[in-house]
C-alpha positions as a Python dict, from the first residue, in 0.01 Angstrom:
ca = {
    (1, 'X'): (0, 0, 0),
    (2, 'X'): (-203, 279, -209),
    (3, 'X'): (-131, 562, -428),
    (4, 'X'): (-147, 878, -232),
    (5, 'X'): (-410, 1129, -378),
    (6, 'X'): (-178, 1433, -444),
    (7, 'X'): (107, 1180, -562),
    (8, 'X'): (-56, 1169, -917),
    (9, 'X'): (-53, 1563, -928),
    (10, 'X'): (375, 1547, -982),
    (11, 'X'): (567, 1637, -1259),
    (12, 'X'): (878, 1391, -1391),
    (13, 'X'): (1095, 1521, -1187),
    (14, 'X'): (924, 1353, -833),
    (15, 'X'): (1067, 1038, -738),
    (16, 'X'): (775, 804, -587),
    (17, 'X'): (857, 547, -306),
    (18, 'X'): (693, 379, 5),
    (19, 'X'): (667, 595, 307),
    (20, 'X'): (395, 534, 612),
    (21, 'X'): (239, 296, 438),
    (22, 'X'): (130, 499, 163),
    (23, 'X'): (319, 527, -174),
    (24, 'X'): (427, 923, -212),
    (25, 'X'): (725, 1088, -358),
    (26, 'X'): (1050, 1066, -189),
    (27, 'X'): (1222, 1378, -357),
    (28, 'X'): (1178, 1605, -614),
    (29, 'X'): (1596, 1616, -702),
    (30, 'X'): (1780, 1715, -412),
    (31, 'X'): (1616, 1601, -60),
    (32, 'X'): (1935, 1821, 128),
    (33, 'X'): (1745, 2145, -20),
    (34, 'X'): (1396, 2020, 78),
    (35, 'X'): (1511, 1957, 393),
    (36, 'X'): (1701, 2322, 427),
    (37, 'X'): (1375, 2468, 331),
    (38, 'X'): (1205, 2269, 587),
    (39, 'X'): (1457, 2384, 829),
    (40, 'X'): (1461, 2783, 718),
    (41, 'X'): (1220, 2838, 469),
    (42, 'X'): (856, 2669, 367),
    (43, 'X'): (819, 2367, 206),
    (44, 'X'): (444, 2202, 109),
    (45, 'X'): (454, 1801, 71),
    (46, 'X'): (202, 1522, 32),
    (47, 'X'): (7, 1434, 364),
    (48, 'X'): (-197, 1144, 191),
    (49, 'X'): (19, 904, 315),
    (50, 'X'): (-170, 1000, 640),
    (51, 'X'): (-482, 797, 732),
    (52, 'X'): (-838, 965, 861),
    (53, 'X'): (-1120, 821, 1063),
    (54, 'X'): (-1426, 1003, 1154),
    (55, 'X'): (-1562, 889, 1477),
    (56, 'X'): (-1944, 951, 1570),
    (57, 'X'): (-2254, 883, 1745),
    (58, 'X'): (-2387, 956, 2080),
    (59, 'X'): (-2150, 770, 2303),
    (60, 'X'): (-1858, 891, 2095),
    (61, 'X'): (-1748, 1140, 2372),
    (62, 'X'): (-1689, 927, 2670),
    (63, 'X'): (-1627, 613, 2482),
    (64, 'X'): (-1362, 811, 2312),
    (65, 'X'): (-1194, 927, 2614),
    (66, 'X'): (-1147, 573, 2740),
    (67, 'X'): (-977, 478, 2435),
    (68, 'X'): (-625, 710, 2393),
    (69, 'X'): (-383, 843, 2667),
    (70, 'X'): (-473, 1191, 2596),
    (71, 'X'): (-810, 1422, 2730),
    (72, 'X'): (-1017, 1425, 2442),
    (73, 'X'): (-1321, 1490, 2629),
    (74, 'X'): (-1276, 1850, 2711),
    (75, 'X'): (-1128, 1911, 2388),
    (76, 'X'): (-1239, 2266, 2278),
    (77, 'X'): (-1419, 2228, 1947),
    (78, 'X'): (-1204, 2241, 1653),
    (79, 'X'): (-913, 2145, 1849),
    (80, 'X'): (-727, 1861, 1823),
    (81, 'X'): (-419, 1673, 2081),
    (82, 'X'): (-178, 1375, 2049),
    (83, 'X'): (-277, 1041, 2188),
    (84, 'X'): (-125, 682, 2228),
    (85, 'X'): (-337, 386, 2243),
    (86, 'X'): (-213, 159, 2478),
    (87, 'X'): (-287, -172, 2570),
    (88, 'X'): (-366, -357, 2905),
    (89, 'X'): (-4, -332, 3003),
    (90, 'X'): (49, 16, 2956),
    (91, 'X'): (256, -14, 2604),
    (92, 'X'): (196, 144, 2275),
    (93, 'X'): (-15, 2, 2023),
    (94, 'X'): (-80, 326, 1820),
    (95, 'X'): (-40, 741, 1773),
    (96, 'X'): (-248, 955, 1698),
    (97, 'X'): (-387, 1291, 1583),
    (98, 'X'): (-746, 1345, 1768),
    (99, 'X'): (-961, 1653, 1678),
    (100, 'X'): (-1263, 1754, 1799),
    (101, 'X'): (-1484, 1856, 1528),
    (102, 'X'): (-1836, 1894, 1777),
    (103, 'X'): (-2095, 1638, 1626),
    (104, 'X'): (-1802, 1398, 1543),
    (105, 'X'): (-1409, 1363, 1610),
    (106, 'X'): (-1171, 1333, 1307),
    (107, 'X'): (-869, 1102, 1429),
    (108, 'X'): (-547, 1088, 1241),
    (109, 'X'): (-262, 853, 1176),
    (110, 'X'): (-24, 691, 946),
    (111, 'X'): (-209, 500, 664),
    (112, 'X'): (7, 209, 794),
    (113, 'X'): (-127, 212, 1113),
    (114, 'X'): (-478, 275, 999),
    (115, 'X'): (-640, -52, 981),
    (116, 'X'): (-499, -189, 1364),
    (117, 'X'): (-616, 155, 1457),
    (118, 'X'): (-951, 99, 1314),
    (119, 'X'): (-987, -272, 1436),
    (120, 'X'): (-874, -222, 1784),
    (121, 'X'): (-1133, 56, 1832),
    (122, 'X'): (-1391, -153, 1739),
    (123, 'X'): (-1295, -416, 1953),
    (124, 'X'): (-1402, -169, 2184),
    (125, 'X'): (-1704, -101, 2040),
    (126, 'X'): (-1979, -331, 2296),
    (127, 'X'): (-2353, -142, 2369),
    (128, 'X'): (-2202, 186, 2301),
    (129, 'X'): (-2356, 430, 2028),
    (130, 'X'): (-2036, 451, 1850),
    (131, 'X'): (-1999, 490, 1467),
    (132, 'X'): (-1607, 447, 1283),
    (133, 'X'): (-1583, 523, 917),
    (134, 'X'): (-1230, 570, 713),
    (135, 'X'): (-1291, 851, 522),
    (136, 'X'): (-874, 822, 365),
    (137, 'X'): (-993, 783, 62),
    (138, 'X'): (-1226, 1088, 37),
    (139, 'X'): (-1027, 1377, 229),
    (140, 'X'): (-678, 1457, 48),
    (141, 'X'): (-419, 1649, 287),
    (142, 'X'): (-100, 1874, 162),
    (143, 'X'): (92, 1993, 473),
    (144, 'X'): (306, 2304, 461),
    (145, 'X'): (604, 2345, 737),
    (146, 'X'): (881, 2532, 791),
    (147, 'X'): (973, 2912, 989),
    (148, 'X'): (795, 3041, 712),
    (149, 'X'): (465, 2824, 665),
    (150, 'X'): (185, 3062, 823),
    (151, 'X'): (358, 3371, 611),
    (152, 'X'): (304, 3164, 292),
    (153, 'X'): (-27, 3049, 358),
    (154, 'X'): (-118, 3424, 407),
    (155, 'X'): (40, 3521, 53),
    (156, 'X'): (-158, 3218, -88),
    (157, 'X'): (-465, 3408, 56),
    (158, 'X'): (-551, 3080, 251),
    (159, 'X'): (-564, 3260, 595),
    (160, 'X'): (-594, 3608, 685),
    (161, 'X'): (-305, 3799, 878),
    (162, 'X'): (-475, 3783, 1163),
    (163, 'X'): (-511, 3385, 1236),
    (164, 'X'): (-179, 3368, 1156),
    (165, 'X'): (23, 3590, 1406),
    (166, 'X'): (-248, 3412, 1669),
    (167, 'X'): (-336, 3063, 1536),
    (168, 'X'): (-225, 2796, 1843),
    (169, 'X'): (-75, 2436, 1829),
    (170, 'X'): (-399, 2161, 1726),
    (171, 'X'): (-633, 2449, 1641),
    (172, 'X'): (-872, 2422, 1362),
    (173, 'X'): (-997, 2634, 1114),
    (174, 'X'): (-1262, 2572, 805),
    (175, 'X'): (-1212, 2837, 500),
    (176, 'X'): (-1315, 2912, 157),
    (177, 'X'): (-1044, 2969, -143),
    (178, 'X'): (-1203, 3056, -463),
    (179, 'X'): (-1529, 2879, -374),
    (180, 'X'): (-1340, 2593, -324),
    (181, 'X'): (-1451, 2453, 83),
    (182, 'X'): (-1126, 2353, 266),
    (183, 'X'): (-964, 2342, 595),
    (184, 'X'): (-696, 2440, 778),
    (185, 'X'): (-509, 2245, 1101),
    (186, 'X'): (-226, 2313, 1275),
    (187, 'X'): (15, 2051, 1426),
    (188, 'X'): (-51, 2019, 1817),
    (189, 'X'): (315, 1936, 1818),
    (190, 'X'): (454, 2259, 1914),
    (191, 'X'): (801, 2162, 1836),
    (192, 'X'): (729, 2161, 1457),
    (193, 'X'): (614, 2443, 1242),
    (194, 'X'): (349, 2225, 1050),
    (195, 'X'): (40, 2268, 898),
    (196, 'X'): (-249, 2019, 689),
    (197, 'X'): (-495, 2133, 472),
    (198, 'X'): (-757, 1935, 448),
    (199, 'X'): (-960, 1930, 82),
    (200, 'X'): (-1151, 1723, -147),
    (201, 'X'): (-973, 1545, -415),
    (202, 'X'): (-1044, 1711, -717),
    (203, 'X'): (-912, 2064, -549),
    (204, 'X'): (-581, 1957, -473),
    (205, 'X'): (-432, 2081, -809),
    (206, 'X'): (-532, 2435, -771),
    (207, 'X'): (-394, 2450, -441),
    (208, 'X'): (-82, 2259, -476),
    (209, 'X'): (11, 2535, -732),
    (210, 'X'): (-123, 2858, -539),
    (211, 'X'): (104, 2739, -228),
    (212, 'X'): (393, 2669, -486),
    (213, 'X'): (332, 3043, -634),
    (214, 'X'): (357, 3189, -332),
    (215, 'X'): (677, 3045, -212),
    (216, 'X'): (687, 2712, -106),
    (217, 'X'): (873, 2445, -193),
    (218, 'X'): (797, 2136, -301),
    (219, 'X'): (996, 1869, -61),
    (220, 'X'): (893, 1485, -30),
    (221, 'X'): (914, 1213, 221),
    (222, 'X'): (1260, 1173, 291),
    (223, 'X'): (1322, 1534, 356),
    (224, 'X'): (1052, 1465, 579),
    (225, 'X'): (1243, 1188, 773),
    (226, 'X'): (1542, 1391, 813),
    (227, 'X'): (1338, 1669, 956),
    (228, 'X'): (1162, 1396, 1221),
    (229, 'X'): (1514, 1257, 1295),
    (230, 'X'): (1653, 1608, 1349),
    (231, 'X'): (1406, 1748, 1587),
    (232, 'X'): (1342, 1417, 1785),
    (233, 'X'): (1031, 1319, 1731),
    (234, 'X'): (974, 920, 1730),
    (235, 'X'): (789, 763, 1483),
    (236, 'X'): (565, 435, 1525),
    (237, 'X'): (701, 112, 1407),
    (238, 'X'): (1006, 241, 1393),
    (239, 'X'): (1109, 450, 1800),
    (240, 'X'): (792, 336, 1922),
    (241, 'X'): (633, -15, 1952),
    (242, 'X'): (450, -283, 2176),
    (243, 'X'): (802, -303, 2360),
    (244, 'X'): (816, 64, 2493),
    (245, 'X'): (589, 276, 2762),
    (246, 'X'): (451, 637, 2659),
    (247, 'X'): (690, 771, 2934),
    (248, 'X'): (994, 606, 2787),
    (249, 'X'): (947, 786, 2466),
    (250, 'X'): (955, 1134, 2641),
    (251, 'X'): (616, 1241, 2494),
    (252, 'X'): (470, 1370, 2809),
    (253, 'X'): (228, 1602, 2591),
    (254, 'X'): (60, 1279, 2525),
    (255, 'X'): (-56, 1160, 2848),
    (256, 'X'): (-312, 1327, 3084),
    (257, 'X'): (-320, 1228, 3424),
    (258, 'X'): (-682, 1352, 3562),
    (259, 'X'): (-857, 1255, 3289),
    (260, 'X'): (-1024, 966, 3358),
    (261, 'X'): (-1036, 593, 3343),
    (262, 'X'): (-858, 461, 3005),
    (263, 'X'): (-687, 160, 2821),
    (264, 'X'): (-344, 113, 3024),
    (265, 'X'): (-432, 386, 3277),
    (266, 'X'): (-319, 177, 3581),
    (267, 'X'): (40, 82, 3411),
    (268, 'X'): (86, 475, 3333),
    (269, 'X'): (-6, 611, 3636),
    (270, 'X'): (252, 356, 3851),
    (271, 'X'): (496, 479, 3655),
    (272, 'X'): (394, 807, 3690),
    (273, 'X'): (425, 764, 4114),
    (274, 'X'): (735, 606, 4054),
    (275, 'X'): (846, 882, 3901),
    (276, 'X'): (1097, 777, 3670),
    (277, 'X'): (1098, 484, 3418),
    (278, 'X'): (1437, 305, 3344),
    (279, 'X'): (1506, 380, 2984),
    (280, 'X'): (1423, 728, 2774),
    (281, 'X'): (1459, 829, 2441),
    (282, 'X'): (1836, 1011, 2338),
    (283, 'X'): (1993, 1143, 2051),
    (284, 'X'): (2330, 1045, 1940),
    (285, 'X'): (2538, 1221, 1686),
    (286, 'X'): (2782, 908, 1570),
    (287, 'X'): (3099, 821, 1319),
    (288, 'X'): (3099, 735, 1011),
    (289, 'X'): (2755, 587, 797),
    (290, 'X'): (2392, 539, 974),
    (291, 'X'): (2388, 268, 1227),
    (292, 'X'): (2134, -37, 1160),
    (293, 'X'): (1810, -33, 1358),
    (294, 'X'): (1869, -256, 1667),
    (295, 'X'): (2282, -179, 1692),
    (296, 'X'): (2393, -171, 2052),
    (297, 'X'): (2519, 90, 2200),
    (298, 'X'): (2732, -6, 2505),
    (299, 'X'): (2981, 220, 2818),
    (300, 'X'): (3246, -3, 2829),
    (301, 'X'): (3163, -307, 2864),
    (302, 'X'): (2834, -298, 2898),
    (303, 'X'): (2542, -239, 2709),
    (304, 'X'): (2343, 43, 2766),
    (305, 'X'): (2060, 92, 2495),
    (306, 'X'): (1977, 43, 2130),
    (307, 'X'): (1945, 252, 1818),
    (308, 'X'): (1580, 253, 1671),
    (309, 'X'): (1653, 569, 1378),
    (310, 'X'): (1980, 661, 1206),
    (311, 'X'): (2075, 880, 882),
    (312, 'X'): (2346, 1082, 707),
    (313, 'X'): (2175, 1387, 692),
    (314, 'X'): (2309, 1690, 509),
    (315, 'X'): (2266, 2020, 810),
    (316, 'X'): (2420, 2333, 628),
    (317, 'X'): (2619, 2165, 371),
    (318, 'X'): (2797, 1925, 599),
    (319, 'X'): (2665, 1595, 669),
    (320, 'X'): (2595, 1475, 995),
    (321, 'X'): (2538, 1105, 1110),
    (322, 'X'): (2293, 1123, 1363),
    (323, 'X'): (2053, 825, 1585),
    (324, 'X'): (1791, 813, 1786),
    (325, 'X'): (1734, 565, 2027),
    (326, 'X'): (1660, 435, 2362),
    (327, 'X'): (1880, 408, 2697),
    (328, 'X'): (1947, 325, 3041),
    (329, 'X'): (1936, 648, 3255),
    (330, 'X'): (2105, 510, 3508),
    (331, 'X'): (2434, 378, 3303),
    (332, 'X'): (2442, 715, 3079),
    (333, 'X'): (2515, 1052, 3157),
    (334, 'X'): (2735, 1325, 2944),
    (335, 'X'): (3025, 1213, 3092),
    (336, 'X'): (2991, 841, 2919),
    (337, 'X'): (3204, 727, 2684),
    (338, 'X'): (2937, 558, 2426),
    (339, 'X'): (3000, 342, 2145),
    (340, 'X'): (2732, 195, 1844),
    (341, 'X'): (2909, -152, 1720),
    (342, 'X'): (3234, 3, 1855),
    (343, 'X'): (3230, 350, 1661),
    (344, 'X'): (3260, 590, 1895),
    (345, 'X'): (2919, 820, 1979),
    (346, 'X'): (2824, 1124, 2170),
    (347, 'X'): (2513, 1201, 2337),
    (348, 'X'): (2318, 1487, 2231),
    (349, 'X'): (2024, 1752, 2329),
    (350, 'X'): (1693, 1700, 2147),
    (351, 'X'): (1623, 1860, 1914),
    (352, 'X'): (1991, 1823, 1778),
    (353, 'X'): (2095, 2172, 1750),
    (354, 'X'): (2330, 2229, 1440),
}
């Protein structure tokens, strides 16, 4: 596990922890306001727990495209999609950010999942003029999220008005601030206001405090995992895994169907003619404390799924316990009466809307 870049920019007040295989801060004093500004306001956090690989060379766009789930070959440039890489059998092995940059892609995923990333594109790697360098170490990242993100990066003076009434889901952007070279992404996943800036490592002071001065709030990593739990989103090695197909997760946004021959293709698109898989990915609001990764959650007598992410999460001063996890459509509907290790639980709309 390694020190984040940013993490050694915190006052005494930041509590440091594990998180994505990187170590980062957890909270900076009260995670239920980090998350509330996450939820209603603009909060900036460490992104170095987030792992980057520049891909190159003159096979890089095909051999690319036969790697993820996604259509990275008629990416626009400086534009960037979510991918899975699958293996043979159609299950997940790895997300990812992909973004294409024109002489080389940047792809982008936990620092945990880096080096099986990493390895298992090589693998793939035969007569094919293909270059794959980690460039983590060299390219820090502070994201900035919330309803109000694009308005503070505008009083920051980091974009102009313009980009951002207009700027779309995965598009990219390279500035200047103060001389200082940078750039500017924002999250292809629509259903999160999020945002990465990209910088070397000796700038991330100055711009850690200009975001701060113009109204953002610094929130850490488990504010963070509320806000993932809240609005659905699953997280690998933890929702996702070698056990579960892209479909079952319900990340359709990641899979593109006329794209061309890739890894797992064949398993994908038989699902895809079949046109449902068996289990999907629910919310559950529940009773009482968090349920354990793995708890069953049974209709009567039977059992009908399993619980991959739970928390108490404070949602306008009251706190809700709250799960995601995966079921059997064909034994659940609205109707069911659900239980997780016999506590009774309800099933509910994604994002959970308190």
């Amino acid at each position: 596990m390694s020190t984040t870049l940013l993490s050694k920019q915190f006052g005494e007040k930041a509590v440091a922890g594990e998180y994505a295989g990187g170590e980062t801060v957890l909270h900076f004093g009260s995670a239920a306001e980090e998350l509330h500004q996450l939820r209603h306001g603009c909060a900036a956090f460490d992104l170095g727990w987030r792992g980057k690989l520049v891909i190159g060379g003159e096979d890089r766009v095909r051999w690319l495209n036969g790697m993820g789930s996604n259509n990275t070959r008629d990416l626009p440039q400086d534009s960037g999609n979510f991918s899975y890489l699958l293996n043979a059998k159609g299950r997940i092995q790895a997300d990812m950010l992909i973004y294409q940059r024109g002489d080389f892609y940047l792809l982008e995923t936990d620092a945990g999942q880096l080096p099986a990333v990493r390895e298992s594109l090589r693998r793939f790697v035969i007569m094919d003029d293909v270059e794959i360098e980690d460039i983590s170490t060299r390219l820090a990242s502070i994201g900035v999220a919330g309803p109000r993100a694009a308005e503070v990066l505008r009083d920051a003076g980091l974009v102009t008005g313009e980009l951002a009434s207009t700027w779309k889901p995965g598009q990219v952007v390279d500035a200047v601030w103060e001389g200082r070279g940078f750039t500017l992404v924002r999250d292809p996943l629509a259903v999160r206001d999020w945002y990465e800036i990209w910088l070397a490592p000796e700038n991330v002071e100055p711009f850690w405090k200009q975001l701060l001065s113009a109204g953002a709030a610094p929130a850490g990593a488990e504010a963070l995992e509320w806000q993932r739990i809240l609005l659905g989103v699953p997280r690998f090695g933890i929702d996702t895994g070698a056990g579960e197909l892209a479909q079952e997760t319900g990340q359709d946004y990641a899979l593109h169907s006329a794209k061309g021959c890739y890894v797992g293709q064949e398993i994908i698109e038989r699902v895809r003619a079949r046109g449902q898989v068996h289990r999907g990915f629910f919310g559950l609001t529940l009773e009482g404390g968090p349920a354990a990764r793995g708890s069953k959650v049974t209709s009567g007598d039977a059992e009908v799924g399993e619980i991959t992410s739970s928390a108490v999460i404070p949602v306008e001063g009251v706190k809700r316990t709250v799960a995601l996890g995966y079921l059997r459509r064909a034994q659940v509907n609205a109707e069911a009466t659900l239980q997780v290790e016999g506590r009774p639980a309800k099933l509910a709309a994604l994002p959970f809307q308190f």
